[in-house]
Structures are given as structure tokens and as C-alpha cells.
C-alpha positions in Angstrom: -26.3 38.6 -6.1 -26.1 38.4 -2.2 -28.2 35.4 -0.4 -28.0 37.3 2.7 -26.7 33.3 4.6 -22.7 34.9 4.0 -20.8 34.1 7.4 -18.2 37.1 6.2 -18.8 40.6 4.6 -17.2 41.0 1.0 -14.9 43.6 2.3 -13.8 40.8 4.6 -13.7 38.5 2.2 -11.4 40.3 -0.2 -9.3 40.9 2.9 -8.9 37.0 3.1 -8.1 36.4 -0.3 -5.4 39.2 -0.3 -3.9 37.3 3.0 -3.9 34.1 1.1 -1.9 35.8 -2.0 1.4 35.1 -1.3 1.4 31.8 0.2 -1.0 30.8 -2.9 1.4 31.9 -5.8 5.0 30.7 -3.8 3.2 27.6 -2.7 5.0 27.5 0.9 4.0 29.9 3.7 5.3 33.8 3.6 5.0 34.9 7.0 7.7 36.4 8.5 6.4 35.0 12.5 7.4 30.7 12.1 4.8 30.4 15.0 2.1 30.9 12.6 2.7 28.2 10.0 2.2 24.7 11.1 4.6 22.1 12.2 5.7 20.0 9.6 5.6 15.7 10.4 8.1 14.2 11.8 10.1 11.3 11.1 9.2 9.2 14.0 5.7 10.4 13.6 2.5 7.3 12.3 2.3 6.6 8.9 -1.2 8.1 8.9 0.1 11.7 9.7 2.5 11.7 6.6 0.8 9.5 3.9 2.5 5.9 3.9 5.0 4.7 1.3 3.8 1.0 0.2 6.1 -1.9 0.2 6.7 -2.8 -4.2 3.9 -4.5 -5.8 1.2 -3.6 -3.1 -2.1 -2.4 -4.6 -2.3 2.1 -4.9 1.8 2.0 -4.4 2.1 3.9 -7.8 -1.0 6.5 -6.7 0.8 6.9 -3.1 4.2 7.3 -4.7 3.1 9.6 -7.2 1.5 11.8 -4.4 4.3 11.8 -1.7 7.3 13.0 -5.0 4.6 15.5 -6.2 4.1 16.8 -2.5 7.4 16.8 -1.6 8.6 18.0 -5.0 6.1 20.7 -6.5 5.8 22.3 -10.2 9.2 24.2 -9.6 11.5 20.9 -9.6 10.6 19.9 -12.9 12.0 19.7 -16.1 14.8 17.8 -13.7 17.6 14.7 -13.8 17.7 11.9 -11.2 20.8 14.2 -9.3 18.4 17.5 -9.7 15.5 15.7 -7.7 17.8 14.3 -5.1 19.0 17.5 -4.2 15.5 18.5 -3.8 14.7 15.7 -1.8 17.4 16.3 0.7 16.1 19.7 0.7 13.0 19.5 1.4 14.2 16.5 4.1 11.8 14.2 2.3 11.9 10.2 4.7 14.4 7.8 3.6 12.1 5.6 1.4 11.1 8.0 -1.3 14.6 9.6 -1.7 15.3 5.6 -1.7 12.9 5.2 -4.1 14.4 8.0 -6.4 17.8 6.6 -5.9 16.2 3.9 -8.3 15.7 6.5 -11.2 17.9 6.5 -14.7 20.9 8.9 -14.2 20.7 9.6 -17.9 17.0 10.6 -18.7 15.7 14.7 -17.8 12.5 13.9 -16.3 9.2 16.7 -17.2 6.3 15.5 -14.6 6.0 13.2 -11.7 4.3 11.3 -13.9 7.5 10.2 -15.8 9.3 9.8 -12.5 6.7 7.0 -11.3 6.7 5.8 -14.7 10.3 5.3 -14.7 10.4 3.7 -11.6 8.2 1.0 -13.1 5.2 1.6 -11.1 2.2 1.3 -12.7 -1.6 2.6 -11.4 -4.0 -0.3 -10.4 -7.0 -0.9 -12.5 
């Protein structure tokens, strides 16, 4: 049922949603142009443009932590070892203080979820 207060047509809508396919499924852009997708932060760049890292034992660290290895590291790392993720890391040039951070991990445990990662590193949510 059509309200008639669309901004787009549907034929433009499905046109969208094919556009967004690709970059949807892969989960990193798929344009062939690099002027298109954005510029990633930089190193230098504010805290509040990349998501701060919080010092150990401040309150939200393990939420924060948890979101920066689950950006940074996606559904496709995992099930992974400590030396796996590294390589990920590096990869994906993730700042110094998570790959720091996952320096930290067991060498001898296969990790299945971020979750177990942050878990492992001791980190535990606030209540």
C-alpha cells in the first residue's frame, strides 16, 4: 500500500537497493572509482573521529574495546588464534593500542567471537 509521502519511486527504490548489494554482502565498498568511497581516519586524527580506546579499568572500556576489534575485525576473522587476529590487525592498519591490546591475548586458545576476545583480555562490561 502506497501513502503517496515516498520521496523516491519504487522503480528507484529497487535501483538503490541493487546499488547497495555488493558493498552489503562483502561488507567493504566494491566500486571500482576509490574517489567514491570515503576516506578512512587517520592516525593523527581526534579521538572522536575514530572511537577512543580507554585507558584499563575506566568505566565502558570493555563496550569500546569490544566495538573497535569488532569494527576493525568483522564476522570473516573469526573462528581465529591470537597470531590469526594480528595479522588481521596489521591488515586492516588497526592504531597501536588495540593491536596492543591483542598482543595481550592467550597464544594457545582459538577464539569464536569478539566476545571471547574481550573476555579473554579480562575486560568485563560495567553494570
Amino acid at each position: 500500500m502506497q501513502r503517496g509521502s515516498d520521496r523516491l519511486s519504487v522503480h528507484k527504490d529497487d535501483e538503490m537497493k541493487h546499488e547497495l548489494q555488493g558493498l552489503i554482502r562483502s561488507g567493504h565498498p566494491t566500486r571500482a572509482e576509490e574517489w567514491h568511497d570515503p576516506e578512512p581516519a587517520a592516525d593523527d586524527d581526534p579521538d572522536v573521529t575514530q572511537g577512543p580506546i580507554p585507558a584499563r579499568g575506566t568505566t565502558g572500556e570493555a563496550e569500546t574495546v569490544r566495538f573497535e576489534f569488532a569494527r576493525r575485525l568483522g564476522r570473516t576473522s573469526f573462528p581465529a588464534d591470537r597470531e590469526e587476529l594480528l595479522r588481521v590487525l596489521e591488515e586492516r592498519h588497526t592504531p597501536d593500542g588495540l593491536i596492543a591490546l591483542a598482543e595481550e591475548l592467550p597464544a594457545d586458545r582459538t577464539f569464536h567471537t569478539v566476545q571471547e576476545v574481550v573476555s579473554a583480555l579480562g575486560l568485563r562490561p560495567a553494570s
